[in-house]
N, C-alpha and C positions, 0 to 999 in steps of 0.2 A: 453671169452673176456668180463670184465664188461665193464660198459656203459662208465665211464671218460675214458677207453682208447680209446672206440671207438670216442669218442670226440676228443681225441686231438691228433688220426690217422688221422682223416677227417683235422681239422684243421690245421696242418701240409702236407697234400695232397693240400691242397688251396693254401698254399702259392709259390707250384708250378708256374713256370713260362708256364707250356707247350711249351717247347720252339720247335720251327722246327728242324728237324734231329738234336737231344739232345744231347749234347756233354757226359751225364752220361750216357746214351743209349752205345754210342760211345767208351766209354771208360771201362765200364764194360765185351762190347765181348760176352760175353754167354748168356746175357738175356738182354730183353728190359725196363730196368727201368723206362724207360718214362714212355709206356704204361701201366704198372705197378700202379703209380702215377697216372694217368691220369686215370682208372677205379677206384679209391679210390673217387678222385674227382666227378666222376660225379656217382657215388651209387651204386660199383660194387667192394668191396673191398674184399666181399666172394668169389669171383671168382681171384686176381689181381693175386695170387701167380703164376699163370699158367705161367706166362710169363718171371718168374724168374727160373726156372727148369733148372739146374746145375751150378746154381751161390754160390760161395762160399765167406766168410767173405771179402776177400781180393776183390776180385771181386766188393762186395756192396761196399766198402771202395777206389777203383778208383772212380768207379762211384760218389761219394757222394764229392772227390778232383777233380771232374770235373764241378762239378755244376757250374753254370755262374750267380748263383742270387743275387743282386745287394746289398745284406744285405748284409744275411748269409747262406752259406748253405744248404739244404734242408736237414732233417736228415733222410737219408735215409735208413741206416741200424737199426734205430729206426722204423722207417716206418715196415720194411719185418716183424721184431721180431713180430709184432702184427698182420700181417695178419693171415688171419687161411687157414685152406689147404682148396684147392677149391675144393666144392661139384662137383663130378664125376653126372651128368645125360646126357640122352639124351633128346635134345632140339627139341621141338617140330618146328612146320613151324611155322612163320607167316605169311603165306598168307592170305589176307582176300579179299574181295568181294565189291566192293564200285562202285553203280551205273553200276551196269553188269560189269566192268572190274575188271580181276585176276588183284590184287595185289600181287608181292613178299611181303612185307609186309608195313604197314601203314605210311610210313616217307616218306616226299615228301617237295620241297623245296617249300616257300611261295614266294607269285610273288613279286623280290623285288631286291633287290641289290644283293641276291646270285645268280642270275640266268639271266644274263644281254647278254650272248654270247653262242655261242657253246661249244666250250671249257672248261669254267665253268660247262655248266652242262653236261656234257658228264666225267668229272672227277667226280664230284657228282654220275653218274652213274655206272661207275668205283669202286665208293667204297662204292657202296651196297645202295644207296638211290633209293627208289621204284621207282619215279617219279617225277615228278617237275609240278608247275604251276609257267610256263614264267612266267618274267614283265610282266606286262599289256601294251598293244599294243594300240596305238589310230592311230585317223587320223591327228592331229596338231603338231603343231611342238614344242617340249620339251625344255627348254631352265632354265640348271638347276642352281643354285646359291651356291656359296663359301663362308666360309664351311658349309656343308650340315646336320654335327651329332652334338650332343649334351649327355651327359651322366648326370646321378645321380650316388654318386659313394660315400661311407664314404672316408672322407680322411685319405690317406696312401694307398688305395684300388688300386694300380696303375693297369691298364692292366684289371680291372672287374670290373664289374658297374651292378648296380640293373633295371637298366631301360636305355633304348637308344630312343633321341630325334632325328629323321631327319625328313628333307623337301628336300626330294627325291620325284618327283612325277611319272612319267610313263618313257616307254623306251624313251631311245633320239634316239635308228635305226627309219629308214624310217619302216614304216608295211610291204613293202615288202619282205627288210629285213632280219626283225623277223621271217615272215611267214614261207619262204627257212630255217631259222635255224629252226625251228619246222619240220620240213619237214623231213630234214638231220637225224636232233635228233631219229625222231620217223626209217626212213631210217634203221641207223646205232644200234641203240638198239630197236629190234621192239618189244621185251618182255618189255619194261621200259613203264612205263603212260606218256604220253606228252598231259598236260593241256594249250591252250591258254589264256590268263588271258586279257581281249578287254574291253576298253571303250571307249561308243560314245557321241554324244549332242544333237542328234537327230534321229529319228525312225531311218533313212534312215540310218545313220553311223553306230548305231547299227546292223543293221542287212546284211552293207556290209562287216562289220568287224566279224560277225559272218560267213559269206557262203566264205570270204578269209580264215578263219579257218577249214573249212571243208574240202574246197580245200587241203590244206595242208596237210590234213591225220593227224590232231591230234584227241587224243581220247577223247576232251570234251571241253566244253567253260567254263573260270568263268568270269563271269559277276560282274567287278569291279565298284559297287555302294555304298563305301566309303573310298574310299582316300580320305584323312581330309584336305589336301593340297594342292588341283588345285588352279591355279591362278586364270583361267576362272570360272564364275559362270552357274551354272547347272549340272555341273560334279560332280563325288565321292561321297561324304556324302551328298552332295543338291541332290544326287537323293534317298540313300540309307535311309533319311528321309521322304523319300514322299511315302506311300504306293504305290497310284496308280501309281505314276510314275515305281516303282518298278514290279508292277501287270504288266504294259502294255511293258515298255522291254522285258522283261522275257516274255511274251506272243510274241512278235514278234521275237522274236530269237527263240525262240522254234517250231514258224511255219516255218521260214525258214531253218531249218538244223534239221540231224535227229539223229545227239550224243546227248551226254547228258549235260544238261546245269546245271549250279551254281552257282549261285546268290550271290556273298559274301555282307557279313551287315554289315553295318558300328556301331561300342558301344557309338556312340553320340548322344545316342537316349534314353530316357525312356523305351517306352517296346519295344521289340526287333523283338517283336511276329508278332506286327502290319505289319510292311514290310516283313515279314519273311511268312506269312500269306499269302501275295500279289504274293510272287513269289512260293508259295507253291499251291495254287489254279489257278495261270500260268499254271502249269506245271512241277515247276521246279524238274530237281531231284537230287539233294541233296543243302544242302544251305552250304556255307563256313562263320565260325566266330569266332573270331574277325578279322577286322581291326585295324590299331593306333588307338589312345584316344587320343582327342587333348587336345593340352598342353602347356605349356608355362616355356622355362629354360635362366635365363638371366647371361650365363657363360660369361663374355667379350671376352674367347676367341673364342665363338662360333656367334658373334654377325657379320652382315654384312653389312659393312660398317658403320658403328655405328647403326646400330637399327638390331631387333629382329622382329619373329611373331609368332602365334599359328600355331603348325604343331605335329606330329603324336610320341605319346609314345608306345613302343612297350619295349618287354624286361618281366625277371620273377616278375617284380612287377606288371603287369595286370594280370599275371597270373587267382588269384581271379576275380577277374571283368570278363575275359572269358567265367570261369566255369560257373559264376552264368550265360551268356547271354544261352552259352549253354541248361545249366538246366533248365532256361527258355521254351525252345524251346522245350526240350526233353517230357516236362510234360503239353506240350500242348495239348489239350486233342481234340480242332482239329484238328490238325497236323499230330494225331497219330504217333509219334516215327519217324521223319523225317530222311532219312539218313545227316549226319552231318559230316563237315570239322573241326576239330578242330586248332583253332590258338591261339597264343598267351602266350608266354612266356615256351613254352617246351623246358627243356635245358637237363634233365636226364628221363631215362626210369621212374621213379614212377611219374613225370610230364605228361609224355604222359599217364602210366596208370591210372590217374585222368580223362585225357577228357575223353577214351575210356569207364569206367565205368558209366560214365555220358551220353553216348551213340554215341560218335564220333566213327564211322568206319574207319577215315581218317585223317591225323595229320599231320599238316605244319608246317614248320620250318623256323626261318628265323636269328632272332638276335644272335642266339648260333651260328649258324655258322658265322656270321659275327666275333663273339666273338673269338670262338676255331677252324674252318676252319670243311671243309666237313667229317673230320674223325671221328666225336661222333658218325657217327650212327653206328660205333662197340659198343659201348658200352649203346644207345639205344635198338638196335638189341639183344643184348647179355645179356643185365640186364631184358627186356622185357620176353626175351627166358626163362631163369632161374628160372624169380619166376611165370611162367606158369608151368613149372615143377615141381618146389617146391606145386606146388598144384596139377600137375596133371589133368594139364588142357590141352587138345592135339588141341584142333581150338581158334583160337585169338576172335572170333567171340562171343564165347560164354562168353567173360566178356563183351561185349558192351551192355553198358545201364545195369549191374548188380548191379547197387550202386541210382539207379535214386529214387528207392522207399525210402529208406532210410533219404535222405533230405528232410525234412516236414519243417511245416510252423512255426515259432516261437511259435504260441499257439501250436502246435502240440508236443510240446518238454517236457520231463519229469522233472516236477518242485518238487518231491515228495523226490526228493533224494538230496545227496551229496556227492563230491569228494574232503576229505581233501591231500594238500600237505602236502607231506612226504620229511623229510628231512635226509640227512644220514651223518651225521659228519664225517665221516669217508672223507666226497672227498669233504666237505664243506674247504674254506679257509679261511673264516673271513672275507672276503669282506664286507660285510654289506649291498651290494644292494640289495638283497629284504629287509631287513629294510626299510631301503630309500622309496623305491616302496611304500611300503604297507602302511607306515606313509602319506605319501604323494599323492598317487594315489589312493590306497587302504583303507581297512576297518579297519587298525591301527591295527591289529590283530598278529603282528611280534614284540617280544623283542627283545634287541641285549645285553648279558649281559658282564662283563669285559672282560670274556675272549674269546671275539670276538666269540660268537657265537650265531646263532640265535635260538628261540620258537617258535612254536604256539601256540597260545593262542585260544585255543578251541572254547569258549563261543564269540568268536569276529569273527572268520574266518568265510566265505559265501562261499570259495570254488570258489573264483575267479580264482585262479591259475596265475596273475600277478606275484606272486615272481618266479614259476617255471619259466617263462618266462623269466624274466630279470639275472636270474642266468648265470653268467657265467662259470662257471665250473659243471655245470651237477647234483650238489648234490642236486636237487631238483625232486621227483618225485611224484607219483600218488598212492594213497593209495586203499585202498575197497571200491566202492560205497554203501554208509549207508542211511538209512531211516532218513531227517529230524528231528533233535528234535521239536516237539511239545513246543510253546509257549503260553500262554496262555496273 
């Protein structure tokens, strides 16, 4: 398979609807087309065929007059033709090890809207999610506002968005409650993690809301010290900015109860290390991060009651900003290698295998499911599985923190060389957007001659790779890294 088809298999897997019990599903009978689609999507297209096994032309061809998508179509028999036959191995576990408790493996729900009742997550648990960290549980009374979400989203983008804005803040149950469903939760699946996720406004709330959680029988606190969004002041991010404030919770929750505690940190903060720091020489054991990133989207029809406010971005565009708090943390060199929560924009397994090389043993989820509903972590689970095997690697454990060394400091970086783009006419269309680019953003280094094709222009290029970027059709890639010409 060269690269433009792989392009514009994924790209046509995107414009999937994912729709609930899929009428091309439905109507094909011998294989599951959805699911099919839907591991192309989310970076599991070497494996999708499996799910098609005795489907024949006619077959894809119901399937594809069944579609219900509001254009056109999905082309679906287009789609199969390019899949490739699914590599046969045996999949290793992901178990892994996080704060003394067996994990099944590292996906677990982030304390939030997916995780609001029983039912919710006892179905999460149902289909293969390790464990969950509840909403966050307080002692006041919640009292939330309409409507609550917000998206960034190219237009035409209908149903997917780059980033989700809400002001959601804690559960609206009584703590009581909550507690009984934690209770139940852990009762009812006692091999699944059941995290409490508590916050308080004072020592005393703190730390009644920690020994109600113990009571309960769940396997650990996380200590929410940034929600970007309380009405009240001194909660969430007013405390997740305060070291000591941070140090001295986490110090008092951790003499009161003898599971293990979790400090989550809020990214509205400079260095991250500082509060991270505070609850790391607490006691704490392991720290959870990121929370939202506060933000501001002024969609009219997200607005309430005619006015707007700052409240919380989550979604795959923090993604970056995560890693770095992460990374941050991971290469703190008093920290020594903390165990780590990763959050923050995980929607596909090479997402998740980002935080874990960077040293996350533990991985929360929250916006993709709100997105695509609790069933990705097949294809989590399964694409994670895959390219563990594709290497040969038998404990999940042994990529955590395997990439940490690797991210050095801007001077640390090798300036000696370069990487010209390579362009391949062959899957070029004439577009002219890296011209554009490069005239315009870049180092003018791109002709574009009559017949609509572009150059490099050697002696001008720096080896930004702007045009690769902006390319829309893939014919742009990555040549030899060469030694500098010498300037005098």
């Amino acid at each position: 398979m060269n690269i433009n088809n792989q392009m514009n298999l994924r790209e046509e897997a995107a414009r999937c609807m994912l729709c609930d019990n899929a009428p091309c599903s439905r109507a094909c009978g011998k294989g599951d087309v959805a699911r099919a689609i839907r591991a192309v999507r989310f970076g599991n297209e070497g494996i999708a065929r499996q799910w098609l096994e005795g489907c024949c032309e006619s077959d894809l061809e119901k399937a594809e007059h069944a579609c219900i998508h509001y254009d056109r179509p999905i082309r679906i028999r287009e789609i199969v033709k390019q899949l490739p036959e699914p590599a046969r191995a045996d999949l290793p576990s992901l178990s892994i090890e996080f704060c003394g408790l067996n994990c099944e493996n590292p996906f677990f729900l982030a304390s939030s809207a997916v995780c609001t009742n029983y039912e919710m997550v006892a179905r999460a648990f149902d289909a293969g999610w390790a464990g969950v960290f509840y909403k966050t549980i307080c002692l006041d009374e919640i009292n939330e506002v309409s409507p609550r979400f917000d998206v960034m989203h190219r237009e035409g983008d209908k149903g997917d968005f780059t980033a989700l804005r809400n002001m959601e803040q804690l559960s609206e149950n009584p703590a009581e409650v909550d507690f009984e469903i934690l209770s139940r939760l852990k009762k009812n699946y006692p091999n699944k993690i059941v995290v409490a996720s508590i916050m308080g406004s004072t020592e005393e709330q703190w730390i009644e809301l920690a020994k109600m959680a113990d009571r309960a029988g769940v396997d650990a606190v996380e200590l929410n010290f940034s929600c970007p969004q309380m009405r009240l002041a001194g909660m969430g991010s007013d405390v997740g900015q305060n070291p000591e404030l941070v140090t001295f919770y986490t110090s008092y929750v951790k003499r009161s109860i003898s599971i293990p505690v979790i400090p989550k940190m809020t990214p509205n903060i400079t260095m991250m290390s500082n509060p991270a720091m505070g609850a790391y020489f607490a006691g704490a054991d392991a720290i959870s991060a990121i929370n939202t990133i506060k933000s501001v989207t002024m969609d009219e029809r997200a607005e309430v009651s005619g006015k707007w406010t700052v409240s919380g971005l989550s979604g795959r565009a923090v993604k970056p900003i995560a890693l770095r708090f992460i990374l941050e943390m991971s290469q703190n060199p008093v920290m020594k290698r903390p165990r780590l929560s990763g959050i923050g924009g995980i929607e596909t397994w090479q997402d998740a295998l980002e935080f874990i090389q960077l040293g996350c043993s533990n991985l929360q989820v929250c916006t993709a499911v709100m997105q695509y509903g609790y069933r990705i972590i097949d294809d989590l689970t399964l694409g994670l599985q895959h390219y563990m095997a594709s290497r040969g690697i038998t404990e999940l454990s042994s990529l955590v923190g395997e990439q940490i060394s690797n991210v050095v400091r801007p001077s640390d970086l090798d300036r000696d060389t370069i990487v010209f783009p390579f362009i391949d006419s062959d899957k070029c269309i004439g577009c002219g957007r890296c011209h554009i680019s490069c005239m315009d953003g870049g180092h003018q280094a791109i002709t574009f001659d009559d017949n609509r094709k572009p150059h490099i222009v050697g002696n001008k290029c720096v080896g930004c790779h702007l045009c690769r970027l902006v390319c829309p059709s893939g014919a742009i890639s990555v040549s030899k890294r060469v030694p500098k010409r010498i300037t005098k």
